[in-house]
N, C-alpha and C positions, 0 to 999 in steps of 0.2 A: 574444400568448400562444404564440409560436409558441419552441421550445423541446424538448428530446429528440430532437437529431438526432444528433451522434456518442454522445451518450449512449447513446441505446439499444443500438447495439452490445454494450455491456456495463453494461448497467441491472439486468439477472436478476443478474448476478456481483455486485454489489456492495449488491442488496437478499435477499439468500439469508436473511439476520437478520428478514425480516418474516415471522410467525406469519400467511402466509394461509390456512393448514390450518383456523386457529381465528377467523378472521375470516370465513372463509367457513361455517363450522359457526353463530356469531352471526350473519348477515347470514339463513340460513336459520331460524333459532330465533326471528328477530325476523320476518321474514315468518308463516310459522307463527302466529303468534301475531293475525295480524290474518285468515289462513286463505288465504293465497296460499301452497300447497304444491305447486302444477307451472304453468304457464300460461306466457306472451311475460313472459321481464325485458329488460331493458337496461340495460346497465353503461356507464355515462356519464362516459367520460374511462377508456376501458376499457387504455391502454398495452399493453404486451406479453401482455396476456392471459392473465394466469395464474389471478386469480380470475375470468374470465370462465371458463374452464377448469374449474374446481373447481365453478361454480354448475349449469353443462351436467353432469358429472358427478353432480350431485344431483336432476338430472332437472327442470332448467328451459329451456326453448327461448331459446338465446341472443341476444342483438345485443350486439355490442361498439360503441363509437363512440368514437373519439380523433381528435383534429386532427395527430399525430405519422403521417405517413407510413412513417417508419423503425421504428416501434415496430409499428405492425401488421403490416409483414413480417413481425416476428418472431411477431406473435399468427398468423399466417397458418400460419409455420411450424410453429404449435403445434397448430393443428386439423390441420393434414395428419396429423402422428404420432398424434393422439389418433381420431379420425373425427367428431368432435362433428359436430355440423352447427349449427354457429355462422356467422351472420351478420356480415361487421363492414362497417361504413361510415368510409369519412378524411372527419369530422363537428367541424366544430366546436363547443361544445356551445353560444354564445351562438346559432348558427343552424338549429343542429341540423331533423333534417325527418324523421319513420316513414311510413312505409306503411299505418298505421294504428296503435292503440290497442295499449300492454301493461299486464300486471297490475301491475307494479312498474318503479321505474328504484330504481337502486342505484349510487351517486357515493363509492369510498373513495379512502383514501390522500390525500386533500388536495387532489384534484383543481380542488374549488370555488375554493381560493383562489389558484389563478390567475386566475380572475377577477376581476379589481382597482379595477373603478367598482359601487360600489353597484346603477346602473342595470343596468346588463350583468348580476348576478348574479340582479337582478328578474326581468330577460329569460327568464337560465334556467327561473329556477322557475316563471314565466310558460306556456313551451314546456313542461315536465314537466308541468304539471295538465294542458295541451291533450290531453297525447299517454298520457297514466293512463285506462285503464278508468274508470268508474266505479267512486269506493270505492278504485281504486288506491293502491298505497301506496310514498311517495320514502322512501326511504334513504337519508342520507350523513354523511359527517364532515366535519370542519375543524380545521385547527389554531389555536389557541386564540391571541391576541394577548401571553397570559403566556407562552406557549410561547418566541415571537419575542423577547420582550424580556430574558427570565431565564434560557433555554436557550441557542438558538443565537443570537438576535446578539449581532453582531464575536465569534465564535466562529472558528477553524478547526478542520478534520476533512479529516484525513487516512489513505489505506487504501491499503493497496497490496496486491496478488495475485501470482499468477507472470505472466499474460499481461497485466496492465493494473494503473496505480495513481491515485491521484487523489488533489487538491486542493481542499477544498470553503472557501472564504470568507466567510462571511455577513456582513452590515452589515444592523442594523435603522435606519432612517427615523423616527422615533417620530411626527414630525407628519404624513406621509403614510400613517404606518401599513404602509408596504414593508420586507419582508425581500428584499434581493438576494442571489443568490447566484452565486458567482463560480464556477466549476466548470473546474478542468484536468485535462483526462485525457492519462495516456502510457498509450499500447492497444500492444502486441506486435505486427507485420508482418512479412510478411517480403517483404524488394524485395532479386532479384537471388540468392536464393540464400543472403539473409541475414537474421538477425532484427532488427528497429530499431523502437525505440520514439518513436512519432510522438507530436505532443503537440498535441491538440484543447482549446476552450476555448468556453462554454457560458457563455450570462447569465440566471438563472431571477430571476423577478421573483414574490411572492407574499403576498396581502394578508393583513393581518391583524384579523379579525369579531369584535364581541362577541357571543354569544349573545342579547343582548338586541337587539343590530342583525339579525342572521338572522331570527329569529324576526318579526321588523317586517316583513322583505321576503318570508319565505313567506307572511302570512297578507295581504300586499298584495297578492301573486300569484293570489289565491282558492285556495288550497291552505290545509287545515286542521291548522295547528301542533297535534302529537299530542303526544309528549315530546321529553325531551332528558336524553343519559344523558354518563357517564362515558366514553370510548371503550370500545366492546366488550362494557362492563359493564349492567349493569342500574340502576347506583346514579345518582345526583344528582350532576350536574357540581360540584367542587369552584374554591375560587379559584384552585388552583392545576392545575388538568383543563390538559394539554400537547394532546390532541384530544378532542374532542365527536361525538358521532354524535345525528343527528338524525332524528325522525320524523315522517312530514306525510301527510294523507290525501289524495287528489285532490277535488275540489269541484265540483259545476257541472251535473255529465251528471245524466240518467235512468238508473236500471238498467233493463234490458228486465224487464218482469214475464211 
C-alpha cells in the first residue's frame, strides 16, 4: 500500500478539481442524520488533510490516520495554519490502533480500494466496529469496478501546471480486478541557482469491489450494512455509479444506560 511519496509534494495542486467543500457538507448531513453532530471522528486514510480540516471546522474533534508519512507533513502543516486541534497518526489502516472508541470513522476519496485482498479489507472493517462507539457510524466510498473498466483503464491523463506536470497511465487487470497506475511527475526545483524540472515516478495499485462484495464483507465484519448511495447523493447506486458511498452501523457494544 505504500504509495504517495513524491506525490504528495504536489497532491493538493493537482486535486484543487475535488468539491470537498460539498463532500464535507454530505459527510456531515449523513452523520446528522443518524445524530452524530459533534463527538471523536476519524478520517481513515485521512492524506493531506484537507477534509480532515473542514470536519474540525464543523465542530468535530479530529484524528487523521494515513500510512503516507509525506502527506501528513503536509496535513501537519495544515493544523499549524488553521489551530484545529487535530490528532493524526502515520497508521496504516489494515492495523490501524485508537486510544479508545469514536462516534464515527469516515473513509473518502477511494481510500479503501487500496486495499487489494478481500481479507485485509475484512480486517479493516473488522478494526472500525472495534474502535465505533456504540451505535457508531462508518462512512465511506469506493470506486466502482465500472469505473476501472469504462473510465480509466488503459486510459491516459495528462495535466500539467506552472511548477509541476504529470503523467498518469492506467492499465486495468480484469481477472485480478487491479487498476495500476503509472504516475510521472516533473515538480519545478531549483538546484544551484537554477530552476529544473526533476522527474519522479509512483506505482498506485487499486482494487476494484462490487457492491455486492462490500456489503458481504461489512456485515461479516459484525458491522450493520445501513445503505448504499450514489456518490455524495442520496439516490440508489446506478450500473453505471463511477463511486459509491457506503453506510454501516457499528454492532456488538452495550450503550451505557
Amino acid at each position: 500500500m505504500e504509495a504517495y511519496t513524491s506525490f504528495a509534494r504536489v497532491y493538493d495542486t493537482f486535486m484543487d478539481n475535488i468539491p470537498y467543500e460539498e463532500w464535507a457538507d454530505y459527510i456531515r448531513e449523513t452523520l446528522e442524520k443518524y445524530d452524530i453532530r459533534d463527538g471523536l471522528v476519524l478520517d481513515l486514510g485521512c492524506g493531506t488533510g484537507t477534509l480532515t480540516e473542514l470536519l474540525a471546522a464543523s465542530g468535530y474533534d479530529m484524528i487523521g490516520a494515513d500510512n503516507s508519512d509525506e502527506m501528513l507533513e503536509i496535513a501537519m502543516e495544515k493544523k499549524l495554519a488553521s489551530g484545529h486541534d487535530i490528532l493524526y497518526l502515520l497508521q496504516d489502516m489494515r492495523e490501524f490502533e485508537l486510544y479508545g472508541t469514536v462516534r464515527a470513522v469516515v473513509s473518502i476519496c477511494d481510500s479503501l480500494n487500496y486495499v487489494l485482498e478481500e481479507e485485509e479489507l475484512l480486517t479493516v472493517f473488522r478494526l472500525v466496529n472495534n474502535y465505533l462507539d456504540p451505535g457508531g457510524i462508518f462512512l465511506f466510498d469506493f470506486n466502482t469496478r465500472y469505473k476501472y473498466q469504462e473510465i480509466l483503464g488503459d486510459c491516459t491523463i495528462a495535466e500539467s501546471r506552472d511548477d509541476c506536470s504529470f503523467i498518469w497511465d492506467n492499465y486495468y487487470y480484469e481477472e485480478e480486478k487491479i487498476n495500476e497506475y503509472e504516475l510521472s511527475l516533473f515538480i519545478r526545483e531549483e538546484d544551484a541557482g537554477q530552476d529544473l524540472y526533476r522527474r519522479y515516478q509512483e506505482t498506485h495499485l487499486q482494487k476494484a469491489y462490487e457492491l455486492a462484495t462490500i456489503r458481504r464483507l461489512v456485515e461479516d465484519s459484525g458491522l450493520v450494512f445501513l445503505a448504499a448511495y450514489d456518490a455524495f447523493t442520496f439516490e440508489e447506486p446506478r450500473k453505471d455509479s463511477e463511486r459509491i458511498c457506503v453506510v454501516a452501523r457499528e454492532n456488538g457494544k452495550q450503550k451505557e444506560i
